[in-house]
C-alpha positions in Angstrom: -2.8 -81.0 -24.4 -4.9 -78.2 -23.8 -5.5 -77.1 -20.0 -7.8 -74.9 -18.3 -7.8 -74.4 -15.0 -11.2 -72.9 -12.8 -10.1 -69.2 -11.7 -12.0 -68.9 -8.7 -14.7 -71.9 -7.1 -17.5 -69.9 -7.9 -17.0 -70.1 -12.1 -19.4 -72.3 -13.8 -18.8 -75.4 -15.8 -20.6 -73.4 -18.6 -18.3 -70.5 -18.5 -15.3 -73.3 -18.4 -16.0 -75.3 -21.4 -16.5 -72.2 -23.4 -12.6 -70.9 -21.8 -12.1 -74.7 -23.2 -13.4 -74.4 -26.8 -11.9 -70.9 -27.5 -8.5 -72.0 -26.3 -8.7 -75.5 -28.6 -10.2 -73.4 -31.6 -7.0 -70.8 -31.3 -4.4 -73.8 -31.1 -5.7 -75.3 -34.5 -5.8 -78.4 -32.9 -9.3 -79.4 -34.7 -8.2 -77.8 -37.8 -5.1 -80.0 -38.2 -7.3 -82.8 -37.4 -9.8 -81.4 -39.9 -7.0 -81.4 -42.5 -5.2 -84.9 -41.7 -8.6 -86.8 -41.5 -8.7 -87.6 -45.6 -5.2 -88.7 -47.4 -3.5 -85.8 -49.2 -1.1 -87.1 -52.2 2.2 -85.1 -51.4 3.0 -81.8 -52.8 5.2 -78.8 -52.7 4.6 -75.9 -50.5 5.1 -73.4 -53.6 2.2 -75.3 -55.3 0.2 -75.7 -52.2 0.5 -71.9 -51.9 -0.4 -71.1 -55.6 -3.6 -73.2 -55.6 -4.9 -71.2 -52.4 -4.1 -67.9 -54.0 -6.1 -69.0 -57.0 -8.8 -70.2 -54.9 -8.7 -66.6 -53.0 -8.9 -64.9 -55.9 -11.8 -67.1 -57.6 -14.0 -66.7 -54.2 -13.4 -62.6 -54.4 -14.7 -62.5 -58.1 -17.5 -64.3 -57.1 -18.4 -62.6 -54.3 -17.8 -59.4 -56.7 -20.1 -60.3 -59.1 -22.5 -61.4 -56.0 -22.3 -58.0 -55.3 -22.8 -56.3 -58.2 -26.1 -59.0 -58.8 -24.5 -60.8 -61.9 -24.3 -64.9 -62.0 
């Protein structure tokens, strides 16, 4: 569980919740959550790994060709 604590009595509840989200984005708390919400069949790390490269390397073509004002 994620804590944050007020550092002096004059800090606003604003200035708190945003100290709050930051610290809950950074831990991947909502990411995991995110990522567990839908059933994933099982598979290896080593394919896990290749798909995303493959997946890296499709979006940076794209985004090449975005670039250079092809479709």
């Amino acid at each position: 569980m994620i804590q944050v604590t007020r550092k002096d009595s004059k800090e606003s509840l604003e200035n708190l919740l945003r100290r709050f989200g930051r610290k809950v984005q950074q831990s991947g708390v909502i990411a995991n959550a995110k990522q567990l919400q839908h059933f994933e069949k099982p598979i290896s790390k080593p394919d896990r790994r290749k798909k995303a490269i493959v997946r890296r390397e499709r979006k940076n073509i794209k985004l090449k060709k975005l670039k250079l004002g092809q479709q």
